[in-house]
N, C-alpha and C positions, 0 to 999 in steps of 0.2 A: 414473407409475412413474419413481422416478432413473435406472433404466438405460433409459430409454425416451427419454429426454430426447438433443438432440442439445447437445452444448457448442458456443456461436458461438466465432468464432475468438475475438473481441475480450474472451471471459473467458477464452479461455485463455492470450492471450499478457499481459492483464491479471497472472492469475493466475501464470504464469510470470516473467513481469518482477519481481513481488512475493518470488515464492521466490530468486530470484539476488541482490536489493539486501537482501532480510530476511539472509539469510545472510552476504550480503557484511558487515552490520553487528553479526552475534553474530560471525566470526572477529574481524573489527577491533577490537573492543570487550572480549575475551574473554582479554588480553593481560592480565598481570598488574599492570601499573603503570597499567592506564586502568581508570576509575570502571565497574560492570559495570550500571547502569543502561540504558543505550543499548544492551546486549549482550540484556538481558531484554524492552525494545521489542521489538528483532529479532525473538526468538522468536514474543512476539505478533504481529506480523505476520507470521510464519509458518505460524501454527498459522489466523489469521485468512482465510490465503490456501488452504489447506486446507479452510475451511469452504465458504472461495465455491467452490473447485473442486465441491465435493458440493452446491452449492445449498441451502446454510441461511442461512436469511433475517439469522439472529442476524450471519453472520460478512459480510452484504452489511450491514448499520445501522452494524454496529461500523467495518466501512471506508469508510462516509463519514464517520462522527463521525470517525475518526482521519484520513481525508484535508482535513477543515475543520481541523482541530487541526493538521495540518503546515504546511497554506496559511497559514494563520495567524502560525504562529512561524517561516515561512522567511519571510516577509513582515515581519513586526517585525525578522526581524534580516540581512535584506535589507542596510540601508546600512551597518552594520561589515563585510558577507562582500562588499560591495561597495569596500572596502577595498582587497581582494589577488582580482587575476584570478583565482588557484587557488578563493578563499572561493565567489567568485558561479558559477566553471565547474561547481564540486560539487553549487549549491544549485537552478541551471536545470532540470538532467533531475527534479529531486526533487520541486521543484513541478509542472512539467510533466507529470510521471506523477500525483501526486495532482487534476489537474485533471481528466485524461482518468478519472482512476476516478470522479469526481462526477458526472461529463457522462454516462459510460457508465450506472453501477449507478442514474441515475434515471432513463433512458430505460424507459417502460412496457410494453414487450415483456421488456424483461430483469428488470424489478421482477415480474412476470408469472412468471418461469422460478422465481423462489426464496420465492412466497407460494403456488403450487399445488403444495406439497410435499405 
């Protein structure tokens, strides 16, 4: 049963840190003279951090696909934002949370919590 379930911390403050930077990126984004791309990401990871909060499998697949897809393009664009200390101080915590969601969400106690729905 979902309410039966206890949440570990490590998805909730996953799950919380997700809802602060998802949102932090729809206000930032949502400004009328920036492109609203990046502002509708947000959302999806909003709505995706929503899902793992309830333990659906679909929004744990979706955030590691989308945590390889970040690693990935903050890693290709790593040496331009290594350019300006501002570029690379923005893109450390960014990677560093999408590592910690890869490392967490395949650990098989937690892969356990969101396939015995």
């Amino acid at each position: 049963d979902l309410n039966m379930k206890k949440r570990p911390f490590g998805l909730r403050l996953l799950c919380v840190l997700g809802f602060l930077s998802g949102g932090w990126v729809v206000l930032i984004f949502m400004e009328p003279n920036t492109g609203h791309a990046p502002a509708y990401l947000g959302m999806i990871y909003i709505a995706v951090n929503v899902g793992l909060w309830f333990f659906h499998n679909w929004a744990r697949v979706t955030m590691l696909a989308l945590s390889w897809l970040f690693i990935a393009v903050f890693v290709l664009a790593l040496p331009s934002a290594g350019q300006s200390a501002i570029g690379l101080l923005l893109m450390s915590p960014l990677i560093i949370y999408n590592v910690a969601c890869l490392s967490y969400l395949y650990r098989p106690r937690i892969k356990e919590l969101f396939i015995q729905k």
